[in-house]
C-alpha positions as a Python dict, from the first residue, in 0.01 Angstrom:
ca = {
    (1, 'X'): (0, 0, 0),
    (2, 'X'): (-183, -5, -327),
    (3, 'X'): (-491, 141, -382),
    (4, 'X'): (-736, 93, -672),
    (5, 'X'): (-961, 443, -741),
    (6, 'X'): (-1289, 408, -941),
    (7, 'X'): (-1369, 772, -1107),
    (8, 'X'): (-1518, 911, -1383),
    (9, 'X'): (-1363, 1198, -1631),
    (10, 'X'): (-1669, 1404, -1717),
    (11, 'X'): (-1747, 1614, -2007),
    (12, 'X'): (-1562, 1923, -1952),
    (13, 'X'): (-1244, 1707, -1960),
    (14, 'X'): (-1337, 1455, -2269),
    (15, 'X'): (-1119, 1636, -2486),
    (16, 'X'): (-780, 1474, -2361),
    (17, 'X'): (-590, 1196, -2483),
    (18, 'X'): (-458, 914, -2296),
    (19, 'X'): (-114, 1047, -2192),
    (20, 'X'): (-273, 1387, -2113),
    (21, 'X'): (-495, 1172, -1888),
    (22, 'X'): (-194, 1024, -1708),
    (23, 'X'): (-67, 1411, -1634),
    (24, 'X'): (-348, 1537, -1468),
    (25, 'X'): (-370, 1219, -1223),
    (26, 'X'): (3, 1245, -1178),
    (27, 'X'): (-53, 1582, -1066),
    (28, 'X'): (-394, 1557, -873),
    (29, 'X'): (-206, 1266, -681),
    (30, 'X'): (96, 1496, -612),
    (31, 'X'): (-122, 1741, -502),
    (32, 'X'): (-321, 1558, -237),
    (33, 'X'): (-81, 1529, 8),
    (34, 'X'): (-8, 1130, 65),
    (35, 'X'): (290, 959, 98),
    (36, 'X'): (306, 839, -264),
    (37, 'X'): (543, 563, -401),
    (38, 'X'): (807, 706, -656),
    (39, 'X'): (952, 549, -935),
    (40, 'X'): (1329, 493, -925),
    (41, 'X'): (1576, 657, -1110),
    (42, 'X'): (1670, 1037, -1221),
    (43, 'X'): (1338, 1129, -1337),
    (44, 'X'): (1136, 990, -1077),
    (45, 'X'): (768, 978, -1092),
    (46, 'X'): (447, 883, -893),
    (47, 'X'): (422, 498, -907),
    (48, 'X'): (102, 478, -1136),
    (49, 'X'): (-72, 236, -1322),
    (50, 'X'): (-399, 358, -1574),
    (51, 'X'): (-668, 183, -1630),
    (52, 'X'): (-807, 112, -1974),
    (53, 'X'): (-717, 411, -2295),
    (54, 'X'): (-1003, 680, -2343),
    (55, 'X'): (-1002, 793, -2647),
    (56, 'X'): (-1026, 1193, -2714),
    (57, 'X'): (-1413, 1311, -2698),
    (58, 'X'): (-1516, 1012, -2458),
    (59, 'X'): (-1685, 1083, -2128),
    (60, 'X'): (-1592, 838, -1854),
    (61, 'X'): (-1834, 700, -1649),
    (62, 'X'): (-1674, 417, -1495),
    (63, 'X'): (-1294, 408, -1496),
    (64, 'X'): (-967, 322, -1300),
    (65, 'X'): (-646, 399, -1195),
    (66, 'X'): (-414, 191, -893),
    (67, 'X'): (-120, 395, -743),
    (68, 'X'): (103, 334, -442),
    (69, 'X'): (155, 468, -127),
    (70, 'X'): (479, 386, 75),
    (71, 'X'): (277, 368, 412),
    (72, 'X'): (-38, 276, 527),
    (73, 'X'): (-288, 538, 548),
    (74, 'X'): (-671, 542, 648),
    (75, 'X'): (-920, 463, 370),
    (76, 'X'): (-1118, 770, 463),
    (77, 'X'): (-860, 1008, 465),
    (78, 'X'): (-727, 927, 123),
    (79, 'X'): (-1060, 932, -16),
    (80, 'X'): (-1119, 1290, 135),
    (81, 'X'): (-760, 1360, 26),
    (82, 'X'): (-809, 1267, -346),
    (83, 'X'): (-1156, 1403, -363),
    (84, 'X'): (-993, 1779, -289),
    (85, 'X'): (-736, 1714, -455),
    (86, 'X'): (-922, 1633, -819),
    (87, 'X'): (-1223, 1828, -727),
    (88, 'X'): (-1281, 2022, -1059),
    (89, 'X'): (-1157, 1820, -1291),
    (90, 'X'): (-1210, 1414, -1178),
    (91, 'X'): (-1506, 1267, -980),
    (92, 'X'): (-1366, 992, -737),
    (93, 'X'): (-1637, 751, -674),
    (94, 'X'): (-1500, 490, -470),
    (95, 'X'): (-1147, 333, -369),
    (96, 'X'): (-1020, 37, -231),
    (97, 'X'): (-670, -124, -98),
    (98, 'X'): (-542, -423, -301),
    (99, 'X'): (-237, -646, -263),
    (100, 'X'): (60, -480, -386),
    (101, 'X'): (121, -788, -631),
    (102, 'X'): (-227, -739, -784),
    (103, 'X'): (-232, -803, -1158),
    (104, 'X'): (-253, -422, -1321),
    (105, 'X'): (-610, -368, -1498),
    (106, 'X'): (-519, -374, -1887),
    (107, 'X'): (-376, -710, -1815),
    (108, 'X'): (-695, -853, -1838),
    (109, 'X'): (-974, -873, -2147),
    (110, 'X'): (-1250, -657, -2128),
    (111, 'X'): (-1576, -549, -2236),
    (112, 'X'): (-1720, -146, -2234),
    (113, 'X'): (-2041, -57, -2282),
    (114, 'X'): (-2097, 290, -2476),
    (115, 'X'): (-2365, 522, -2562),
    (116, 'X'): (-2213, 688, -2892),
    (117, 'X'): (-2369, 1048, -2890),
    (118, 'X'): (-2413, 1197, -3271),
    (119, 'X'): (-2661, 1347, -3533),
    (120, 'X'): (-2756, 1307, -3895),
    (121, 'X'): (-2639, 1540, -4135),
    (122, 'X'): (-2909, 1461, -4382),
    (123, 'X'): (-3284, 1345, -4374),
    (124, 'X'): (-3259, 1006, -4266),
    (125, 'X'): (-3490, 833, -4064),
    (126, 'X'): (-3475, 595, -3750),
    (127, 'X'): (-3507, 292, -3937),
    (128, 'X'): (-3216, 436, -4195),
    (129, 'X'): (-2996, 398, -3846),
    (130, 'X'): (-3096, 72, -3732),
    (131, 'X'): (-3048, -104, -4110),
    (132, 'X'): (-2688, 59, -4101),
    (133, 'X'): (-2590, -87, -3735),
    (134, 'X'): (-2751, -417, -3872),
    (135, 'X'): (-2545, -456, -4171),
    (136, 'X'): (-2266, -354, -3978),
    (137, 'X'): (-2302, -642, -3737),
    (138, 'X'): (-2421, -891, -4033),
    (139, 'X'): (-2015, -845, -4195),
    (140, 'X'): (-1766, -1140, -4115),
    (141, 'X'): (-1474, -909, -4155),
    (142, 'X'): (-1434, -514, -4128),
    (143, 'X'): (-1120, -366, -4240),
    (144, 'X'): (-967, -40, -4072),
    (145, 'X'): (-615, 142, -4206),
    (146, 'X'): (-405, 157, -3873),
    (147, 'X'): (-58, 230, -3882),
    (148, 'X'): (-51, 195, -4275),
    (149, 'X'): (-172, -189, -4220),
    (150, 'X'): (-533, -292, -4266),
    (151, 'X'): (-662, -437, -3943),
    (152, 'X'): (-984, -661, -3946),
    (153, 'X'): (-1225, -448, -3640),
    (154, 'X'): (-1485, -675, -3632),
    (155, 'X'): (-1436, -884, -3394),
    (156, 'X'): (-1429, -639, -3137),
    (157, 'X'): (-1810, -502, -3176),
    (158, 'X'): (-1984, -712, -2952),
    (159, 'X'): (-2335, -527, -2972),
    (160, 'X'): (-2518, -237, -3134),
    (161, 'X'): (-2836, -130, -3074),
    (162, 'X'): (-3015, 215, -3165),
    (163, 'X'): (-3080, 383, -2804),
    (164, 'X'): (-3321, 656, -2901),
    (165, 'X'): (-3380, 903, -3211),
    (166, 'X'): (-3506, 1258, -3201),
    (167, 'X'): (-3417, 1419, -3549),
    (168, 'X'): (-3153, 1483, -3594),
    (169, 'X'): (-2977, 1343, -3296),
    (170, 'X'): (-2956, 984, -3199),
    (171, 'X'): (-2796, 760, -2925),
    (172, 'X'): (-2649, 448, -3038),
    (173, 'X'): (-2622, 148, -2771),
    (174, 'X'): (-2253, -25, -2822),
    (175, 'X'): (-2084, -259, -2641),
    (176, 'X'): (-1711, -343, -2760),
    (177, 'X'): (-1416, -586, -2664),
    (178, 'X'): (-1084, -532, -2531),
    (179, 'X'): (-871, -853, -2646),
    (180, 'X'): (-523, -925, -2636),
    (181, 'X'): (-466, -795, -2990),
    (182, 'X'): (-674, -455, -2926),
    (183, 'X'): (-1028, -329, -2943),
    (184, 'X'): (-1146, -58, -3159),
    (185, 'X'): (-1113, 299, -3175),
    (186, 'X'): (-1432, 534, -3166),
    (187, 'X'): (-1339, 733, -3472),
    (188, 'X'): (-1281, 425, -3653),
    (189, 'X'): (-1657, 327, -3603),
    (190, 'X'): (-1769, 654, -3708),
    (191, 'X'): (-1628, 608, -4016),
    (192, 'X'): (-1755, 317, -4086),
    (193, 'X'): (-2115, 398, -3996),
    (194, 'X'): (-2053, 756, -4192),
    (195, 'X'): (-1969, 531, -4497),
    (196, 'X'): (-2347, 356, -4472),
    (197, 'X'): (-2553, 692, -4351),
    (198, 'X'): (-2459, 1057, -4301),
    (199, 'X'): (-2394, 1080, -3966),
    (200, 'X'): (-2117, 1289, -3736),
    (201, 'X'): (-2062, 1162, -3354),
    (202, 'X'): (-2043, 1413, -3111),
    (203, 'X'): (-1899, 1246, -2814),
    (204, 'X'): (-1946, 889, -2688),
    (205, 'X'): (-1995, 777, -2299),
    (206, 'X'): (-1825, 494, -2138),
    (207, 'X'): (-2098, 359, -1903),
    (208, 'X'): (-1940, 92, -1763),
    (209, 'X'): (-1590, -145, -1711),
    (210, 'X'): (-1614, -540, -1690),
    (211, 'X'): (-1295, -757, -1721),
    (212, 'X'): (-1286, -1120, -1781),
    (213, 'X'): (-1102, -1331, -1523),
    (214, 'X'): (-1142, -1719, -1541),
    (215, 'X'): (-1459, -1663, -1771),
    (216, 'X'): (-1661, -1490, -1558),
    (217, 'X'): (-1738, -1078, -1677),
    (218, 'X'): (-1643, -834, -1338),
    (219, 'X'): (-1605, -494, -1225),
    (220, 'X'): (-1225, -456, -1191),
    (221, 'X'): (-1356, -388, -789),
    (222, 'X'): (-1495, -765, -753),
    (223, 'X'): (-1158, -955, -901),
    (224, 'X'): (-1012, -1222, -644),
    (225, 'X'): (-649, -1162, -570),
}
């Protein structure tokens, strides 16, 4: 049985990386009490498959994880069963069984939509904000260091859009693309908006999910399998 959970990693958690991540679902599943599907081998572990990276000092509003239970269980209970067994640290929002052959999430392209959370550091205005994210979107070609290469980031800003502006903090509107050969990284953005105006992020929320099967945009929920 293979069951696809839709949660969200809140703020008091946003400070984990991706394999951290993968820990404390590993453990909150362990701890819930199903009969969960082990990998084989010496070191076994819970059969587990993440959804989509969150980058350190991103809220979660809308993510995934499948995992895989050896027997069939009622919907209900394992929903009361993971809600326990997370309570404090994820919020389960909704779950729901899939065929065991289902194609894992990050197989798929995707798109994110993101409220980036900062402040100015100097006195800069609203319109200061919303030339920067316009010349930002206006380049052909924007080129990141990553992993001692240069990689051209660009192409996976879809959108940007200033959300609202109180002196000194601001909420910027982005929506980015997960392709085949990556997406890009929130500190990476940062910097290149910090290069244009003075700004530091504070955190940035992941509102919502979509993947693209077949060329239609979906919640990773409403995919046909």
């Amino acid at each position: 049985m293979r069951i696809r959970v839709n949660f969200e990693r809140p703020y008091a958690i946003f400070y984990l990386g991706h394999l951290d991540m993968k820990t404390v679902i590993e453990r909150g599943l362990r701890r819930s009490g199903l009969p969960l599907k082990f990998t084989e081998g010496f070191n076994k572990r819970v059969q587990l498959e993440l959804g989509f990276p969150l980058s350190v000092g991103m809220v979660g509003e809308d993510e995934y994880f499948d995992f895989f239970l050896r027997e069939e269980v009622d919907l209900y209970k394992i929903f009361e069963s993971l809600t326990e067994a997370f309570e404090g640290l994820l919020v389960i929002k909704r779950i729901k069984p899939l065929p065991y052959s289902a194609r894992s999430i990050t197989s798929f392209e995707a798109m994110f939509t993101n409220i980036v959370v900062g402040h100015t550091v100097s006195d800069i205005s609203k319109f200061d904000i919303e030339n920067a994210l316009n010349s930002i979107l206006e380049k052909q070609e924007i080129l990141v260091e990553r992993d001692y290469k240069k990689k051209d980031v660009r192409k996976f800003i879809d959108k940007l859009e200033l959300y609202s502006f109180r002196d000194p903090h601001f909420e910027i509107l982005m929506t980015t693309l997960y392709l085949r050969e990556g997406s890009i990284k929130m500190n990476e953005f940062e910097n290149i908006l910090a290069n244009l105006i003075p700004v530091e992020f504070e955190y940035v929320i992941r509102k919502n999910t979509l993947v693209l099967d077949k060329g239609r945009l979906l919640t990773p929920f409403d995919l046909n399998f």
